[in-house]
C-alpha positions in Angstrom: 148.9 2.1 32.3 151.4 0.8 35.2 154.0 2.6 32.9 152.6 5.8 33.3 151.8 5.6 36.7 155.1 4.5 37.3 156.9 7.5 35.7 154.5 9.7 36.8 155.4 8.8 40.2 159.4 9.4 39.3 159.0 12.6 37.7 157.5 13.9 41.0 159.7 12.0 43.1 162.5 14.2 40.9 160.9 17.6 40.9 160.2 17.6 44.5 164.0 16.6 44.7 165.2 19.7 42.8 163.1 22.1 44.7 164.4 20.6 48.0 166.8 22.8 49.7 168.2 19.9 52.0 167.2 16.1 52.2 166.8 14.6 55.3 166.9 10.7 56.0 166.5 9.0 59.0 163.9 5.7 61.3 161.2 5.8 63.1 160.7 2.8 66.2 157.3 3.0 68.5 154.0 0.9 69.1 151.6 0.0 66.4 147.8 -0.6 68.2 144.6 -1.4 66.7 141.1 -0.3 66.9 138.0 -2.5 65.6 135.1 -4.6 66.2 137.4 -6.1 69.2 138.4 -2.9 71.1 137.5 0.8 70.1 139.0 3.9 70.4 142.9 4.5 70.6 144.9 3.0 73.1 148.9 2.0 72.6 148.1 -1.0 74.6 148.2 -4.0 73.3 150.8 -3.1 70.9 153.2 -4.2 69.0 156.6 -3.0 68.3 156.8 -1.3 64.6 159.8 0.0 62.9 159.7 3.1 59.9 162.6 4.2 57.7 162.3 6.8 56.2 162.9 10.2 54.1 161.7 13.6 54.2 162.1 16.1 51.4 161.7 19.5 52.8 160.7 21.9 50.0 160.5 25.2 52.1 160.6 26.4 55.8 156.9 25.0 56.5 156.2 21.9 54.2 157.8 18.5 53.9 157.5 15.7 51.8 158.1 12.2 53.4 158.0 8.7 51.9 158.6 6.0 54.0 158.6 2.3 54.6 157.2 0.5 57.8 157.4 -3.1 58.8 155.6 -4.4 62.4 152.8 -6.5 63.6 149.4 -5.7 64.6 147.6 -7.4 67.6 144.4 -7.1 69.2 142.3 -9.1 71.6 138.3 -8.4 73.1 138.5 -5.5 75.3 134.6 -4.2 75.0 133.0 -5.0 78.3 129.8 -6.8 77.3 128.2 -10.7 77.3 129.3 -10.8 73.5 132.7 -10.4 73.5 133.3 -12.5 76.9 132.1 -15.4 75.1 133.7 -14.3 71.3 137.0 -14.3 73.8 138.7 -13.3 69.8 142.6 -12.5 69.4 144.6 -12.3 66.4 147.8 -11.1 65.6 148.9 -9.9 61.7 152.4 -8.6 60.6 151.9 -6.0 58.1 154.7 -3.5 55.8 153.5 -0.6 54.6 154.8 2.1 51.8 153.3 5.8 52.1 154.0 9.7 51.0 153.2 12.1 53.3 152.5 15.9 53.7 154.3 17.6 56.6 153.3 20.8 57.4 155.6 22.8 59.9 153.8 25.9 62.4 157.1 27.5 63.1 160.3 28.1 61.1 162.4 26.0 63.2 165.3 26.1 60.6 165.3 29.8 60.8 169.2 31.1 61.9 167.8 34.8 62.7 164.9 33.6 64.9 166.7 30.8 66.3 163.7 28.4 67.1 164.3 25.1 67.5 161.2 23.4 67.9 157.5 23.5 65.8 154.4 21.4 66.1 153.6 19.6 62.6 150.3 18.0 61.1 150.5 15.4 58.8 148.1 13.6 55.9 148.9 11.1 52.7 148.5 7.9 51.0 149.5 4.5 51.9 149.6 0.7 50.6 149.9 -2.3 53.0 150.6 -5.2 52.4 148.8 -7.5 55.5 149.5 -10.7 56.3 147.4 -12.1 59.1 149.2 -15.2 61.4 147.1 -16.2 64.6 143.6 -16.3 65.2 143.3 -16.9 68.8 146.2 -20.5 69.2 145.2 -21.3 65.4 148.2 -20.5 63.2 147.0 -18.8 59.7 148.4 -19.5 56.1 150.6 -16.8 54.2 147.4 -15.6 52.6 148.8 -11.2 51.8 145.8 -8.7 51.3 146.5 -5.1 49.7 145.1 -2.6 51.4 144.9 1.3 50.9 144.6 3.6 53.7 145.0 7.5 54.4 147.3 8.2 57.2 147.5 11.8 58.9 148.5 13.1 62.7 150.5 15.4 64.4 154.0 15.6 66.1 156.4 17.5 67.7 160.2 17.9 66.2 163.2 19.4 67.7 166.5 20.5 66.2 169.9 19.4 67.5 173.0 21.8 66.3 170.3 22.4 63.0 171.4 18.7 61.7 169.7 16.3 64.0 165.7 16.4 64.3 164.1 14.2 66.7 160.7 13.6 67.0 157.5 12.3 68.8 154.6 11.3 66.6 150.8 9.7 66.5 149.6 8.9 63.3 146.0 7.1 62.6 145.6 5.0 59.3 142.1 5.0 58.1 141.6 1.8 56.2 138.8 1.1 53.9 139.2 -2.9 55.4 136.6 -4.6 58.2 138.9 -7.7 58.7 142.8 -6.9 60.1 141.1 -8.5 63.0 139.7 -11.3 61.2 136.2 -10.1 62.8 133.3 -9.0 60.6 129.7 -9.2 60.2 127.8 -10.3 57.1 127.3 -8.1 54.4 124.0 -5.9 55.2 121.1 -7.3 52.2 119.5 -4.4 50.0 116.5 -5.5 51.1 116.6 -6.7 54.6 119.1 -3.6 55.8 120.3 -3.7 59.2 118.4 -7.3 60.2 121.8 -8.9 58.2 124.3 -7.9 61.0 125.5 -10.4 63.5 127.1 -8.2 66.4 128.2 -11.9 67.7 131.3 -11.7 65.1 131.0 -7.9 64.4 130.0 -5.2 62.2 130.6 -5.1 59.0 130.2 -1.2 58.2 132.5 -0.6 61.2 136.2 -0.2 59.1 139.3 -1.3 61.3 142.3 1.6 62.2 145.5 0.8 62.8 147.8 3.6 64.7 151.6 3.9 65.4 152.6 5.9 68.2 156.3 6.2 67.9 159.8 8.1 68.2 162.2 9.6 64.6 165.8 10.1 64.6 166.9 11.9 61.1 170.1 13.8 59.9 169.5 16.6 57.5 172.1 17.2 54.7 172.0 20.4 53.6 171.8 21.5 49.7 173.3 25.0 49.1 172.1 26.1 46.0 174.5 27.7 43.8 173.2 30.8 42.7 172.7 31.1 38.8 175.2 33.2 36.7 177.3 34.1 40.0 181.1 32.9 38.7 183.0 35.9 37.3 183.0 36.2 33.8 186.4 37.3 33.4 189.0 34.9 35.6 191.9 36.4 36.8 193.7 33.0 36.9 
């Protein structure tokens, strides 16, 4: 079955590579941050440097394919203003690295030569697997225990095009995770029968799924493929 998979995967990797009219490598460096049963909401802060490389496959003007590989940490500490978490007082810290394929989708043409724009607002979605790794809980250093993870990413950004061969970027993305404990912070699991009388609030919720977030800046170099047109050499050479 992990044979299939496997060549499945490569036989999309490949078509999406023929299609591609230029390929278009390049890294990624910003903040990864945290939101859980410790702090909620988005906030870059605390955050923890993050680094992405990466490679987009852009099939037409408007969509993009990217796969890319990140490597960083993840850190958190009690930021919700209540008598619980004063006396919880929980941090952690986790190092993570994460594989995903994403979905670009481009609002202007910014490769266009007639129109000459440069610029274009993007939104993103995809797939991702991490593997986490998590190292402190508050001064007690963890073991190399690794859990696999699956989450969906998606965002927006804004890219801008140097001399149509350099794209820079600023991007937020969000990975929803389907994991309660990259903060090592979770409630019991809620009985069948009792429901919600199961959940201790004193170490957190247990239905309440942790995000993770990277808030960063891309450098990428786009090498152009000019197709050659089928049938287009002369049929009779006058060499």
């Amino acid at each position: 079955m992990n044979k299939h998979i496997s060549l499945f995967i490569l036989m999309f990797l490949y078509s999406i590579t023929l299609k591609c009219q230029f390929l278009e490598p390049g890294i990624s460096i910003g903040l990864n941050s945290y939101s859980g049963d410790l702090k909620r909401g988005y906030s870059p802060f605390p955050g923890s440097v993050g680094i992405e490389i990466f490679n987009r496959f852009n099939m037409s003007s408007h969509q993009s394919f990217k796969i890319s590989y990140k490597r960083g940490k993840i850190k958190g500490k009690d930021m919700i203003n209540d008598a619980l978490s004063t006396n919880r007082n929980m941090w952690f810290e986790s190092k993570f690295s994460e594989i995903s394929g994403k979905i670009e989708y481009n609002f202007l043409d910014y490769f266009d030569e007639i129109t000459k724009e440069n610029f274009t607002p993007y939104l993103f979605f995809g797939i991702a697997t991490t593997l986490l790794r998590n190292t402190k809980e508050r001064n007690n250093i963890l073991g190399d225990k690794n859990k696999m993870l699956m989450s969906i990413p998606f965002g927006t950004g804004f890219k801008y095009l140097i001399n149509k061969q350099f794209s820079i970027a600023l991007e937020f993305e969000i990975k929803k995770t389907f994991y309660d404990k990259i903060d090592i912070t979770s409630g019991p699991i809620p009985s069948s029968t009792q429901g919600n009388l199961n959940k201790n609030y004193q170490y957190g919720n247990y239905n309440d799924k942790d995000f993770y977030y990277f808030t960063g800046f891309s450098i990428s170099y786009i090498f152009y493929k000019i197709q050659c047109p089928k049938n287009s050499a002369p049929k009779n050479s006058i060499y």
